[in-house]
N, C-alpha and C positions, 0 to 999 in steps of 0.2 A: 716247381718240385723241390720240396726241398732235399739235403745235403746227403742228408742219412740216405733218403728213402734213393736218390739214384744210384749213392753206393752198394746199397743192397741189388741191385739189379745188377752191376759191375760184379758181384761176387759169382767168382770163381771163373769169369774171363781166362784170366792170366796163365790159370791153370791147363784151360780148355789148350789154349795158345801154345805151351809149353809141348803139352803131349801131343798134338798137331805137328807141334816142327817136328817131334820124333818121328812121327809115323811120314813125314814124307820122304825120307830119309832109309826107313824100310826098304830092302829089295822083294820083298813080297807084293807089298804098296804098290811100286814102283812097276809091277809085272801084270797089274792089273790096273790096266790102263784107266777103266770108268771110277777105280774110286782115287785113282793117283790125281785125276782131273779134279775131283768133287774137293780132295781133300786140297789141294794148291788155290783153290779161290776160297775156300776157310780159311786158307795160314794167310793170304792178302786181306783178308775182310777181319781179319781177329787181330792181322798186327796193326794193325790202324786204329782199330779201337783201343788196345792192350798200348799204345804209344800214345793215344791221347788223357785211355785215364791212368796210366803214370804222371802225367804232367800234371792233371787235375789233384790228383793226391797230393804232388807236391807242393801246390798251390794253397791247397787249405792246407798242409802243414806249417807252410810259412804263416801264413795270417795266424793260427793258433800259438806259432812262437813268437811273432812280433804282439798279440795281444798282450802274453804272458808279460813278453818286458818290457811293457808298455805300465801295465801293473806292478811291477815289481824293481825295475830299474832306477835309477835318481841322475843315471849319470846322461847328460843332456847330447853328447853325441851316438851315446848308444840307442839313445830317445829316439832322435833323429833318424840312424839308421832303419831301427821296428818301425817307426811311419810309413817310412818311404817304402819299404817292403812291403808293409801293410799295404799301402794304395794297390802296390803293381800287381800284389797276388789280387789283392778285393777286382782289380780288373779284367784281370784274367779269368778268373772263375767262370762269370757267365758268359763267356765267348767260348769256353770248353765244355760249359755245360751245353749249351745248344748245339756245340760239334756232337758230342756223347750222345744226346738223343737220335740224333737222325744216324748214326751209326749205329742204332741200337733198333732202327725199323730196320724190320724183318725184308729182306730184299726180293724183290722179284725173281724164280727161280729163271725165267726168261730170259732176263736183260742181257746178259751175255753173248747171247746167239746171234747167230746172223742173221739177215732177214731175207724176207722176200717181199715186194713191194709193187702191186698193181697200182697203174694210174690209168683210169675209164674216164673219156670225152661222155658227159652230162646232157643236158639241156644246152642247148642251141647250135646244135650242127656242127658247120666245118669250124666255125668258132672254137668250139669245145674242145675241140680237137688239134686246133693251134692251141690251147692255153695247156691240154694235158700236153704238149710238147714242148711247151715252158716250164711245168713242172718240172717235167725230166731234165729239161737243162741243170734247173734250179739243184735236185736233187743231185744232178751229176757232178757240180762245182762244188758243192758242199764235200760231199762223200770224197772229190779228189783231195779236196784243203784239208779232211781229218786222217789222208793216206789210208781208206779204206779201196776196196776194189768192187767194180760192179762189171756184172756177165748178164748183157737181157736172154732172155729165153724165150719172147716170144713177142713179135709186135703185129697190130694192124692198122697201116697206115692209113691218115683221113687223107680225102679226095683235093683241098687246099693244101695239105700240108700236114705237121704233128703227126696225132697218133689216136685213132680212136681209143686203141688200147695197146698199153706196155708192159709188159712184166719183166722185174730185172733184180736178180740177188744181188747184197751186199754183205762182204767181207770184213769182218776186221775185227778190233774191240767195242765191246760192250754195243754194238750197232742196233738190234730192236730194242734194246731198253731206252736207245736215246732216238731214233726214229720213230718209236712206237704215238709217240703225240702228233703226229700229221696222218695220223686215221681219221678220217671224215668227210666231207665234201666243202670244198675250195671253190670257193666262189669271184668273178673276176669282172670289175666293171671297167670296158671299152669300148672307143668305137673302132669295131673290125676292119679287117682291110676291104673289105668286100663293101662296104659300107660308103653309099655316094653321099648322103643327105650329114654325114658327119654326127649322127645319133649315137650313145652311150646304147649300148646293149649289155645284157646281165647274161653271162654263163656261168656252167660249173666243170667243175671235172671231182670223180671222187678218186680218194686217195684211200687203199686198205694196207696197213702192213702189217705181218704175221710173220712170227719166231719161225726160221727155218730149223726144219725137224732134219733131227739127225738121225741115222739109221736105229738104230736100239729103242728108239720112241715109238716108232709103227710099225705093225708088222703086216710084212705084204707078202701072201704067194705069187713069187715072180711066176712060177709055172701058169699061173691061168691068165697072166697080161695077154693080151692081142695084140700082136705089132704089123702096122703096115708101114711101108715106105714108100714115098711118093720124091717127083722133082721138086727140089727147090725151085719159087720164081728168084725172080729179083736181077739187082745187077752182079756181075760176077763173070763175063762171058758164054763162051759154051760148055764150058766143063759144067754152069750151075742146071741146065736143062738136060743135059745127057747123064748126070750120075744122080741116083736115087739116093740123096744124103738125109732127105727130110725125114722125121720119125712121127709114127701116129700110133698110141696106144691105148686099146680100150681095157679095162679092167671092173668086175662087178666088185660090188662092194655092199657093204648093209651095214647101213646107218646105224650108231648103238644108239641116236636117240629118239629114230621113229622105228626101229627097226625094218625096215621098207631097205630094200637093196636097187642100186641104184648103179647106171651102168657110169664112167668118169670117162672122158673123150679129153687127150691131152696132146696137143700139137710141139715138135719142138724144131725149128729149123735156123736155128740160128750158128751153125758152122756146117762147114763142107765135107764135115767126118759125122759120116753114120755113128760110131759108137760112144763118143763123147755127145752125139745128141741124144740116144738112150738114156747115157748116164743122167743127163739133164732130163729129159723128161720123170725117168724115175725118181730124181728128187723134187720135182715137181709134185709128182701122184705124192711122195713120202707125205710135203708141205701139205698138200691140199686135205688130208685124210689126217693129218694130226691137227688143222686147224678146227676141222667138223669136230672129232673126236675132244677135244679138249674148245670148245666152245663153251660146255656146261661149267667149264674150271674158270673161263674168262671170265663167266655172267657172275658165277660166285663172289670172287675175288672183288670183282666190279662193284657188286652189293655189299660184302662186305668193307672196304673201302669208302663209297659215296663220294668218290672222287669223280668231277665235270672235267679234268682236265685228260685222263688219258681212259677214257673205259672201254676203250675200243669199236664206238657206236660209229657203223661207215656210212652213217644215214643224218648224222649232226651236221649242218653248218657250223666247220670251227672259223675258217678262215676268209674274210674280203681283201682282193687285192683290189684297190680303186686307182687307175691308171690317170686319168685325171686330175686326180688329188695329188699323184704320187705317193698317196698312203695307203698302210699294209694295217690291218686291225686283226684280233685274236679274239673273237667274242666272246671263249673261256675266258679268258682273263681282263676280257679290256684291255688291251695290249695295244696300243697305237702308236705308229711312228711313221714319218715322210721320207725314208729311203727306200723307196719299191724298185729300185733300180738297182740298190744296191744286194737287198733282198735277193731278187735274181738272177741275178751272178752266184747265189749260192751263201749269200752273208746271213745265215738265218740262225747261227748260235745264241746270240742274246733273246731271240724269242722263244726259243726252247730251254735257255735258263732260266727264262721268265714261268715256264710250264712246269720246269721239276722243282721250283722254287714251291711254288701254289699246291704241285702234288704233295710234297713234303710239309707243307702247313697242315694240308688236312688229314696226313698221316699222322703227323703229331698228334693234331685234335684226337682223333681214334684211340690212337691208344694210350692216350691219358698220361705222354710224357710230360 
């Protein structure tokens, strides 16, 4: 691209930038909470850009002043100095041009949010069901290392061990914009424990994660929920069979994209207080009914995009862990490396910058930065 044409797309940033700091700053602003939030991730996202191309600007101004007395000078130190100025802006330029671009793609209004994050034991039984409990390890060390927080909501334990199925929010910064690439199904070549003849078996576990909806996103008549209460199992002594902690909620609902009303059964037993399981369950129903409901937004975005790397399809094979090799492969990207050990322990960063790296090339392609 050339010089002009992305300063003309920079036009009137600064500006934007400027009136932004004002208004957060407003006590009006400030009193209204949904847009004081909207507007504080513009003044972060605008001063980043608004501090990169200052730099850029002053970059090609130095190259146009060292041109000039390059042209017009005789005096051989001053020569000297315009070169050397010349080289380091001419270097800089395009390491600030490709920062400005990708600053300048349009963000997910998602990424932000917290998530929520099922992992479903697949193909091959109690196997499946040991690896989706590796997952979770996996996920759980990662998300400690980034000081994010997770709260399961809901598991069922496989008969060896794991978990046929887990569900568990995560906390923190920017968490489903950067979790959102381990939606698919994870694929895991071992030989099981269970396994006398020492044979490699192929299992899966799928992996779906979805932006947790915040209240103001769904609207729910709490008046028509159904609520039953049942005993907790589990370990716990006997307080967990004598008090009715567990919460079971049914709630009708109708689909806006079959229109067909459909009744939603949501389990939430995961603490000893009835009313903080509520609360959990009801943000559960929130997640579950904003994921339906803005499905059509995901497919769009999805299509308009053309991006293999994060489209939210929970039915792709992204990922083989091969325990025998010790290798970990990314079939979006081709992505191979022999520390599957280290992998899961939770080291999985460099393979998710290897994902927003590729998402962000073909964002670029798109939009014709």
């Amino acid at each position: 691209m050339s010089e002009n044409t992305l300063l003309s797309r920079l036009d009137g940033i600064e500006a934007r930038f400027e009136e932004v700091s004002t208004l957060i700053t407003d006590p009006q602003v400030i009193s209204d909470m949904k847009r004081y939030v909207r507007l504080t991730k513009e003044y972060k996202d605008l001063e980043r850009l608004t501090q990169a191309t200052r730099r850029y600007t002053s970059f090609l101004n130095d190259i146009e002043e060292s041109k000039e007395i390059l042209e017009t000078e005789t005096d051989a130190d001053m020569r000297a100095m315009a070169r050397e100025q010349l080289d380091e802006a001419s270097a800089k330029v395009p390491q600030l041009e490709e920062e400005i671009k990708l600053l300048l793609i349009p963000a997910d209004p998602e990424d932000a949010k917290n998530a929520i994050v099922e992992i479903r034991g697949g193909t091959g039984g109690d196997e499946a069901a040991l690896f989706a409990g590796d997952l979770f390890k996996m996920y759980s060390k990662y998300c400690e290392s980034k000081g994010w927080t997770i709260a399961v909501t809901n598991f069922n334990e496989g008969t060896a061990g794991g978990f046929k199925e887990i569900v568990f929010a995560v906390s923190g910064e920017n968490v489903y914009g950067t979790l959102k690439y381990e939606s698919g199904v994870h694929r895991v070549q071992r030989v099981p424990a269970t396994e006398t003849q020492g044979r490699v078996h192929t299992s899966a576990a799928t992996v779906a994660v979805l932006p947790e909806a915040e209240e103001f996103d769904v609207e729910i008549n709490e008046g028509e929920i159904k609520w039953d209460t049942f005993r907790s199992g589990g370990a716990g002594g006997q307080n967990v069979n004598k008090v009715e902690s567990g919460v079971r909620l049914r709630y009708m609902w109708k689909n806006p994209n079959t229109g067909v009303t459909e009744e939603i059964l949501i389990e939430c037993t995961e603490t000893r207080d009835q009313p903080k399981n509520k609360e959990r369950a009801l943000s559960r129903l929130r997640t579950f009914i904003y994921d339906k409901e803005h499905q059509k937004y995901v497919d769009d975005i999805a299509a308009r995009r053309k991006t293999m790397v994060s489209t939210g399809d929970r039915s792709a094979k992204i990922r083989t862990y091969n325990y025998p090799q010790g290798r970990i492969t990314d079939h979006r990207i081709n992505y191979t490396i022999y520390n599957l050990q280290a992998f899961m322990d939770g080291d999985i960063q460099d393979c998710i910058d290897h994902l927003i790296v590729a998402e962000n090339a073909e964002k670029l392609k798109e939009t014709e930065l």
